[in-house]
N, C-alpha and C positions, 0 to 999 in steps of 0.2 A: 418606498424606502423605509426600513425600521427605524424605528423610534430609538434614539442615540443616547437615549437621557439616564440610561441606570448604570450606577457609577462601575467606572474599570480602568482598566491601565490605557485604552485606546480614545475613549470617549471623544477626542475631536476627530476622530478620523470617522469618515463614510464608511458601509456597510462596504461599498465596492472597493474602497483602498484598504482597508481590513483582508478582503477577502485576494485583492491582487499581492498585496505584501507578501501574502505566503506562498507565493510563486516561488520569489525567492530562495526562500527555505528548500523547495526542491527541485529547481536548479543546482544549489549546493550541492543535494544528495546526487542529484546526476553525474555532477563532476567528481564526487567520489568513486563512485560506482564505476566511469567510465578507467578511471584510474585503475583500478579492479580489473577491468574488462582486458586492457591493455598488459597489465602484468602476467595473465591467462598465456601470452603468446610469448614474454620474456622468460617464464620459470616453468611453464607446463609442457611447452611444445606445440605442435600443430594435433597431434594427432588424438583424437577422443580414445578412450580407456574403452576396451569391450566390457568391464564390470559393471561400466555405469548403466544406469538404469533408461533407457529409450524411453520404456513407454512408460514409467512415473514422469519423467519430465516432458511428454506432450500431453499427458493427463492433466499436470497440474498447469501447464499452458493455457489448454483447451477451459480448464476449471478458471484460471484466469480470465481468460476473453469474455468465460460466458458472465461473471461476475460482472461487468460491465451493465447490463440489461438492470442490475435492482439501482445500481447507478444512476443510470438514467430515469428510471421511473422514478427513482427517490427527487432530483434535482426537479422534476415536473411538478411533483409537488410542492418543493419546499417553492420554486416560481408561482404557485396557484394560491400560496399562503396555508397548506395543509401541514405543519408539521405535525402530528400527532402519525398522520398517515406513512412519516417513513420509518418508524419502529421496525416492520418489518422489514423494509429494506435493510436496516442496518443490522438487525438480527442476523439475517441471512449472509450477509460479509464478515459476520461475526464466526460462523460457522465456517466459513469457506477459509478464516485465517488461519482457524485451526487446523482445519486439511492442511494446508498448504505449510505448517509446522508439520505435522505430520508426516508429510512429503520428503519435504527438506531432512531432516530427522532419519527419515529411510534407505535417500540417497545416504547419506554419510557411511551407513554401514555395506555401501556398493566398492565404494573406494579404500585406498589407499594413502592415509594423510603425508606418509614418508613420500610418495612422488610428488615432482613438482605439483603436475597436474591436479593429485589428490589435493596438497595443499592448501593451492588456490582456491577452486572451488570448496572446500569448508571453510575457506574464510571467507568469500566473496557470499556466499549461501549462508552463514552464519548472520553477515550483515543484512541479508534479507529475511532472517528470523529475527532480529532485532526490532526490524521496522514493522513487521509481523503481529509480536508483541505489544508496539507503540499504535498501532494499530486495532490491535485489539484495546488496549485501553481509550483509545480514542471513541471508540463505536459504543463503549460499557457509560463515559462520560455522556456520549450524545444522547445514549438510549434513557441513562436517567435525568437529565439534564433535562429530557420533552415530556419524560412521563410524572416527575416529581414538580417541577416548577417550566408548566406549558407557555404562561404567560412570558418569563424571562427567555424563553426558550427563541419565544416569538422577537422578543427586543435582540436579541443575539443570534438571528437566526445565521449571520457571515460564519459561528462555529459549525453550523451543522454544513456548508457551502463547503470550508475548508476539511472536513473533513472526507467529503467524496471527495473533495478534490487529490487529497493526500493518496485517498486510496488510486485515483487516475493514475495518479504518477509511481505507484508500486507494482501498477500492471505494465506499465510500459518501460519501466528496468525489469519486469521478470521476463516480458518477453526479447529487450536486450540480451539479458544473462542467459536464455533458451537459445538463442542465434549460436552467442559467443562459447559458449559449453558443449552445445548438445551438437550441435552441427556445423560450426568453423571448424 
């Protein structure tokens, strides 16, 4: 268990109720998102747009899943007590959010925002460039967080936990948002 002793806003809570509280947090987004997902079939219709883009949205799917793998290596280490060793992992998701801007960003100019369908999805896909972003600043805080000050890094290691965590749950509302867009 890390060492709870340097001072913060959370200081009496455990590294593991630290790091479960922000479950939370994205639950919350889930139930947004799902709200999103649902409006897809009130204002868009059933039927997918032939402009849209197929194969960027199983690209950026597939770019999703695979992102998983620095994930998971990143969490074996921070469990082994290596943080110094998931820079790269975090770099590399650092990389993959900007694709996945990018992505996003390219669909739009597939669509048509005046149809329902266009609508929703730049809104719904909007709000996944949001978190994208947040994401990206989260990865740029952890990456200098371990490389500028290793020892705090270590006493706080539940940030660097929450934030694979975060990105967990960005992969499994994109692949939500892949179901409900690309193929319902």
């Amino acid at each position: 268990m890390a060492d709870n002793s340097y001072a913060s806003l959370m200081d009496p809570a455990s590294e593991r109720a630290k790091r479960g509280a922000f479950f939370f947090l994205m639950l919350f987004a889930g139930i947004i998102f799902a709200m999103w997902d649902l409006a897809r079939f009130l204002w868009g219709g059933t039927a997918v747009p032939s402009t849209l883009s197929m194969g960027a949205g199983v690209g950026l799917t597939v770019l999703m899943l695979a992102s998983l793998v620095p994930v998971v290596v990143a969490r074996k280490k921070l469990d082994q007590g290596d943080d110094g060793g998931i820079v790269s992992n975090l770099a590399t998701l650092l990389v993959i959010s900007l694709v996945m801007i990018g992505g996003i960003v390219y669909n739009w100019t597939t669509l048509s925002i005046g149809s329902g369908y266009g609508g929703i999805y730049d809104i719904t896909s909007l709000w996944f460039l949001v978190h994208f972003v947040a994401g990206i600043l989260a990865l740029l805080a952890s990456i200098m967080k371990i490389s500028r000050t290793p020892d705090r890094a270590k006493k706080e290691r539940w940030v660097s936990y929450n934030v694979l965590t975060y990105w967990v749950g960005v992969v499994i509302l994109w692949v939500a948002f892949f179901i409900v867009f690309y193929i319902a």
